[in-house]
C-alpha atoms as a printed R data frame, in Angstrom:
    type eleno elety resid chain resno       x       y       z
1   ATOM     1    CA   UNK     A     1  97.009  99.021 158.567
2   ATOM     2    CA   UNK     A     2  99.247  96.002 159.894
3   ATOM     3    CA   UNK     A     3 101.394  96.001 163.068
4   ATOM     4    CA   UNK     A     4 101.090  98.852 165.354
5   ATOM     5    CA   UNK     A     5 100.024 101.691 164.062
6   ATOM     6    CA   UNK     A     6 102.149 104.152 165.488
7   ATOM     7    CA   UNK     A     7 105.433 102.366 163.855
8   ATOM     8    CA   UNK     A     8 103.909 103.303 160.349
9   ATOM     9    CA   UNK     A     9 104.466 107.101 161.070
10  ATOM    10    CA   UNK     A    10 106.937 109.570 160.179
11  ATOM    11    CA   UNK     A    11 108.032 111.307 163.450
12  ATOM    12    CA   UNK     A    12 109.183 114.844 162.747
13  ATOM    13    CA   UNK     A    13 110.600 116.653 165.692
14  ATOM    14    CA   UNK     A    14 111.668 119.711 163.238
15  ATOM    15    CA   UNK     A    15 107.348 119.787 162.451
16  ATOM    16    CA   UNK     A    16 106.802 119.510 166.032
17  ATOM    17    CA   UNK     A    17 108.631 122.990 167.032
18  ATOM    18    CA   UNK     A    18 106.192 125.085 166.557
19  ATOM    19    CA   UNK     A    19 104.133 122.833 169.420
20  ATOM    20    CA   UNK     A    20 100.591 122.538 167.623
21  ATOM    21    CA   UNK     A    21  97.438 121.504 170.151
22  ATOM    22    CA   UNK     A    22  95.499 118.701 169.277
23  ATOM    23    CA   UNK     A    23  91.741 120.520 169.360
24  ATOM    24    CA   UNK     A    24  89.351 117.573 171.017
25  ATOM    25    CA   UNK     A    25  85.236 118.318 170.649
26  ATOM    26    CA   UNK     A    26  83.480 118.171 174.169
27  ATOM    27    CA   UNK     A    27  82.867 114.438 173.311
28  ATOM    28    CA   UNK     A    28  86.998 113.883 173.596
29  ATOM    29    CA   UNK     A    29  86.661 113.073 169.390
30  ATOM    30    CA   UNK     A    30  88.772 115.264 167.227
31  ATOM    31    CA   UNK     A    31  86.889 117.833 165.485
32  ATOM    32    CA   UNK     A    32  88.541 116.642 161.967
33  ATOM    33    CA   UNK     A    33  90.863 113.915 161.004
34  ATOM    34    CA   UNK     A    34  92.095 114.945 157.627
35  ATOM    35    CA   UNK     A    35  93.123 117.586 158.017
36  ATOM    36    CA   UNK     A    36  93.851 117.208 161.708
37  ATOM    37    CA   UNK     A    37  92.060 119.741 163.911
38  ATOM    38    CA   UNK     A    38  95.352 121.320 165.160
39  ATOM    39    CA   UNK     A    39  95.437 125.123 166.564
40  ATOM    40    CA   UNK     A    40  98.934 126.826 167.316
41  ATOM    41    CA   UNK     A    41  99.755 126.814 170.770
42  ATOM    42    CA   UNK     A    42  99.460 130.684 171.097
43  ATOM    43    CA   UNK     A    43  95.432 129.620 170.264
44  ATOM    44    CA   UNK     A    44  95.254 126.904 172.432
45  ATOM    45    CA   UNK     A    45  96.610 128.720 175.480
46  ATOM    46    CA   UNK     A    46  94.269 132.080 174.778
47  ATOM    47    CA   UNK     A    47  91.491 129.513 174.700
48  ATOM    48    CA   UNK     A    48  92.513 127.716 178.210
49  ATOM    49    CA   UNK     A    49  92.937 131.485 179.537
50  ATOM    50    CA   UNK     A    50  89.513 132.483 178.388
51  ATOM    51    CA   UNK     A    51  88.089 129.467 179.883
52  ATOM    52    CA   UNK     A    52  86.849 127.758 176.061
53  ATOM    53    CA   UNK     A    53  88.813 124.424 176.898
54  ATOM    54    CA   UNK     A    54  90.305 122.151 179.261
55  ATOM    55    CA   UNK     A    55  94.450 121.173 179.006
56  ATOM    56    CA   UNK     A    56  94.358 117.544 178.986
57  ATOM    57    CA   UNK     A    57  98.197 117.029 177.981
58  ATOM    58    CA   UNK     A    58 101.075 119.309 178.037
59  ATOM    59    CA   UNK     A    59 104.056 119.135 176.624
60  ATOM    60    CA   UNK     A    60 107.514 120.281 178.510
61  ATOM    61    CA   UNK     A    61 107.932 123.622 177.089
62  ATOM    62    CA   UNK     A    62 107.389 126.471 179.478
63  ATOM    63    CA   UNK     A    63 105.634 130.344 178.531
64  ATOM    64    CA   UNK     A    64 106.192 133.056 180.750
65  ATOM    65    CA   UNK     A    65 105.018 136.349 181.101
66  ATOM    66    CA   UNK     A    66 105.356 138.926 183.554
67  ATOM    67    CA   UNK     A    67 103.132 137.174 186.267
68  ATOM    68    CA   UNK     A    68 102.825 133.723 185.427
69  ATOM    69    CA   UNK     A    69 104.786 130.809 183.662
70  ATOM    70    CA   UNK     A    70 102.319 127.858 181.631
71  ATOM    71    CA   UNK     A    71 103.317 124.607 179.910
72  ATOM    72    CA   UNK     A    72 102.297 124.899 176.639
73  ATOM    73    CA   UNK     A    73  99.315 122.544 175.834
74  ATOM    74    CA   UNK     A    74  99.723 119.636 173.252
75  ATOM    75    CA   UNK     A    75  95.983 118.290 173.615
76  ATOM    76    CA   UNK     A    76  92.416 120.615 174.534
77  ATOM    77    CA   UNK     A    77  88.995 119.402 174.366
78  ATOM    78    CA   UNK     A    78  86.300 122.390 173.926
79  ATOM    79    CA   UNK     A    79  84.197 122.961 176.785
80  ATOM    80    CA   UNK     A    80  80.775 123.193 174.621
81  ATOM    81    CA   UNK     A    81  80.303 120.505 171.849
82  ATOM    82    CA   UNK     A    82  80.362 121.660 168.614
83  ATOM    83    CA   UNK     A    83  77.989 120.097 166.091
84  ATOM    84    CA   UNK     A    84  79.622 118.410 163.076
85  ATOM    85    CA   UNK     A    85  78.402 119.704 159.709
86  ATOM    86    CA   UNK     A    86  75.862 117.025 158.186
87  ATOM    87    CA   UNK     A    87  76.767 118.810 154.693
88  ATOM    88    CA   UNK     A    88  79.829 117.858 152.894
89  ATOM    89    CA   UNK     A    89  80.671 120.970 150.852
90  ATOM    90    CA   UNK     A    90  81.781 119.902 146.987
91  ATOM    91    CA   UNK     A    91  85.657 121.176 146.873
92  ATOM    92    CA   UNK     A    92  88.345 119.473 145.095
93  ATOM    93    CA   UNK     A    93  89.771 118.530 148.227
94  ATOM    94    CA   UNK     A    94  86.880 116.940 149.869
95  ATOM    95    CA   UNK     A    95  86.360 114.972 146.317
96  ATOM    96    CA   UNK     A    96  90.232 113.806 146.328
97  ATOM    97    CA   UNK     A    97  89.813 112.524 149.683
98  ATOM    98    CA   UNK     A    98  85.997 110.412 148.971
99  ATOM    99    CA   UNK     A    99  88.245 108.618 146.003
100 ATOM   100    CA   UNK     A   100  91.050 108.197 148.436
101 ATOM   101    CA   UNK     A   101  93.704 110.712 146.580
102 ATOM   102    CA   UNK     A   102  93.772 107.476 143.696
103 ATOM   103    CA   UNK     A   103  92.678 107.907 139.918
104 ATOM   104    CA   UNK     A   104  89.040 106.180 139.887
105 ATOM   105    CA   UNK     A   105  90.404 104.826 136.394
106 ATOM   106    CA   UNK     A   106  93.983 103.244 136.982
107 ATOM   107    CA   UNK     A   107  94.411 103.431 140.560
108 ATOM   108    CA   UNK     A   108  97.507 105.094 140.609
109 ATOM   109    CA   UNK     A   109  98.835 108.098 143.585
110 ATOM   110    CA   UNK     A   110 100.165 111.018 142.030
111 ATOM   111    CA   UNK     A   111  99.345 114.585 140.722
112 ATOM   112    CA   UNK     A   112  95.714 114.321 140.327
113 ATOM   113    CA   UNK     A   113  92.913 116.421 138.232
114 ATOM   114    CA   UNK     A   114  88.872 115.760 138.194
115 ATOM   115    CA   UNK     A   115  87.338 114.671 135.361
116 ATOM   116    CA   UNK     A   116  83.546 114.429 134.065
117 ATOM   117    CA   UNK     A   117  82.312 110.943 133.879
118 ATOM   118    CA   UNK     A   118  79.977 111.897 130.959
119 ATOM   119    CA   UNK     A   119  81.916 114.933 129.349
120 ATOM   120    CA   UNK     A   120  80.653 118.685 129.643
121 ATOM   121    CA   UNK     A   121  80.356 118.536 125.802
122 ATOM   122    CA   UNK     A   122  78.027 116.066 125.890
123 ATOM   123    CA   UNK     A   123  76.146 117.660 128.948
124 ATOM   124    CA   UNK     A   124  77.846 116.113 131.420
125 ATOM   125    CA   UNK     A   125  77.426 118.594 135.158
126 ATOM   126    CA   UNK     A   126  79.919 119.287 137.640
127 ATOM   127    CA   UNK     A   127  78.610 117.273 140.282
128 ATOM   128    CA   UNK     A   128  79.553 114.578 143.151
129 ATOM   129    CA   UNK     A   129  77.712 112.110 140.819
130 ATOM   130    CA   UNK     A   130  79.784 112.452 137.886
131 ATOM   131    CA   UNK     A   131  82.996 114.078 138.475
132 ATOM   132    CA   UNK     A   132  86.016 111.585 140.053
133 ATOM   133    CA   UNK     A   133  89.894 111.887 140.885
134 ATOM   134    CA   UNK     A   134  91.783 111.206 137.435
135 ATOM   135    CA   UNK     A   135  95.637 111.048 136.895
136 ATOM   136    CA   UNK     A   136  96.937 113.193 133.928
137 ATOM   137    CA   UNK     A   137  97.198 110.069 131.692
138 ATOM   138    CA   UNK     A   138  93.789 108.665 132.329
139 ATOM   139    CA   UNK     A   139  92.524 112.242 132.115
140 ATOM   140    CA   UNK     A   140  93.850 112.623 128.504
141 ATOM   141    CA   UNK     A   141  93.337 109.148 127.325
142 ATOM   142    CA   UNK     A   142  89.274 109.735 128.073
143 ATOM   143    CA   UNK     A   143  89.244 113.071 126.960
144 ATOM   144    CA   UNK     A   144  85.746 114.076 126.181
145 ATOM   145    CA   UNK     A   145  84.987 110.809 125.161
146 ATOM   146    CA   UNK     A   146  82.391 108.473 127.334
147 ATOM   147    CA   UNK     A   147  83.940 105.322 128.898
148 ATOM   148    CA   UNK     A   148  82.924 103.036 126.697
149 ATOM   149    CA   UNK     A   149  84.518 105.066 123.703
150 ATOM   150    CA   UNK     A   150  87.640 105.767 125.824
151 ATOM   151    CA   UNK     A   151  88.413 101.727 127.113
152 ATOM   152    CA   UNK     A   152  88.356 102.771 130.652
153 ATOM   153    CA   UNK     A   153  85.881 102.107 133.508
154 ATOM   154    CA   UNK     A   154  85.865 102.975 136.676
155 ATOM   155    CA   UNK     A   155  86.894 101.450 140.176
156 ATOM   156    CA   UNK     A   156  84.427 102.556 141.838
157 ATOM   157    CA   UNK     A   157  81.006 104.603 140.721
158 ATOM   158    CA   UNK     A   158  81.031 108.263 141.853
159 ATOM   159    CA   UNK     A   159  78.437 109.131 144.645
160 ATOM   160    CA   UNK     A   160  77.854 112.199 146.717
161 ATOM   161    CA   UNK     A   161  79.564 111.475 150.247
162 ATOM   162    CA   UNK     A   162  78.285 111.216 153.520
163 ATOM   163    CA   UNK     A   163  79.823 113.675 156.472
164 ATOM   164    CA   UNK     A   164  80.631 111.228 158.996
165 ATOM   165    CA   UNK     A   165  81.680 108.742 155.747
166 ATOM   166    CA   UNK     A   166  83.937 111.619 154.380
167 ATOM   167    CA   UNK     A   167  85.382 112.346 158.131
168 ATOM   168    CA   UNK     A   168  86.026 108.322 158.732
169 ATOM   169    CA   UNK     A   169  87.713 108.565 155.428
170 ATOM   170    CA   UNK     A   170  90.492 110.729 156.600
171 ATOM   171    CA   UNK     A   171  91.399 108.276 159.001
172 ATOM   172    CA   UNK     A   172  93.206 106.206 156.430
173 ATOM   173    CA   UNK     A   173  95.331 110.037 156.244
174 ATOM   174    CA   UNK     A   174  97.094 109.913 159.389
175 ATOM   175    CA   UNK     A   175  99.401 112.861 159.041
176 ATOM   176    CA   UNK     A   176 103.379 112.606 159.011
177 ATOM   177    CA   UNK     A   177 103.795 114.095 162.573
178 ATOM   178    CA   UNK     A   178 101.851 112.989 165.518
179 ATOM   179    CA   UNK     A   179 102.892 113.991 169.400
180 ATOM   180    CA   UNK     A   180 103.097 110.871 171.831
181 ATOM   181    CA   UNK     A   181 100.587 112.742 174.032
182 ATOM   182    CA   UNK     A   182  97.859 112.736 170.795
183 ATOM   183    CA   UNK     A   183  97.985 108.854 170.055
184 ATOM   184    CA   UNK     A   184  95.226 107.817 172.765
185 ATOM   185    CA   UNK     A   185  92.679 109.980 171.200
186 ATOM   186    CA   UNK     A   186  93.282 109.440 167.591
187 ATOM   187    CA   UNK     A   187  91.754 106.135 166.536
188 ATOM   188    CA   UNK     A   188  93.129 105.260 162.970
189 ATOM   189    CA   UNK     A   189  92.515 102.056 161.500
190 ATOM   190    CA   UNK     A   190  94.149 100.147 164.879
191 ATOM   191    CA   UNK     A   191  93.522  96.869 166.533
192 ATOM   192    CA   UNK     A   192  92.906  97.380 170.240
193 ATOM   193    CA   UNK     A   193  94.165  94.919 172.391
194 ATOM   194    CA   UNK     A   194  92.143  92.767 174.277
């Protein structure tokens, strides 16, 4: 991204209301970027209660109950690390986000559908190795036909992902709403000063 990064988001008090908690893994790294590991803050504060995390940012708003008042937290790490999956489980989601939500064909943004590389009907599978992101148009235009038939190619050839690749990935996805007291441990795409 150029400039400063936080500039290029969408702040969006109204999203903000409901007071999500940035959830940090024992090793102060969020435990997902895209979507961004975010637990209400009725979660976060039974968690601090029970002794599962540590409040590391809080933001003004005030609980109360009977016996004791608590500023709801904006930003927990877990007390015991939790081990990021090494699998990347095949979803539609997870396959949208390895081709960076574009059509692997035109390169467009937009509703998006998977398509088979080399078509079911001519024995194509449903795997990370031959299905990729497709716009509507692109998706049509192919058909079941094989790329050379169809005049298209492909930006990129289709490969199952790494986890930590897939997880860096959604880095580029900063979401539209980010707290002032999350931006020192998210690290998207931004130049640190020297």
């Amino acid at each position: 991204m150029d400039g400063d990064f936080r500039t290029h988001f969408v702040r969006e008090p109204g999203s903000l209301r409901q007071h999500p908690a940035l959830v940090l893994n024992a090793d102060y790294r969020p435990l997902s970027y895209y979507p961004l590991s975010l637990w209400p803050w009725q979660e976060a504060v039974k968690a601090a209660f029970l002794d599962r995390v540590d409040i590391i940012a809080e933001y003004d708003e005030v609980v109360r109950s009977p016996s004791m008042s608590l500023r709801i937290p904006s930003v927990v790490v877990l007390k015991d690390f939790v081990k990021p999956q090494k699998r990347v489980a095949f979803t539609r989601f997870n396959l949208f986000l390895r081709d960076e939500f574009r059509c692997q064909y035109c390169g467009s943004k937009g509703e998006l559908t998977f398509d088979h590389v080399v078509p079911r009907a001519s024995g194509g599978i449903t795997s990370w190795e031959n299905v990729v992101a497709a716009c509507a148009p692109c998706n049509l235009r192919k058909g079941s036909k094989s790329l050379h038939r169809s005049g298209l190619s492909l930006q990129k050839p289709p490969r199952q992902p790494g986890a930590e690749e897939l997880r860096n990935m959604g880095r580029k996805f900063p979401p539209n709403h980010l707290h002032d007291s999350w931006l020192d441990f998210l690290y998207w795409d931004a130049e640190l000063e020297a």
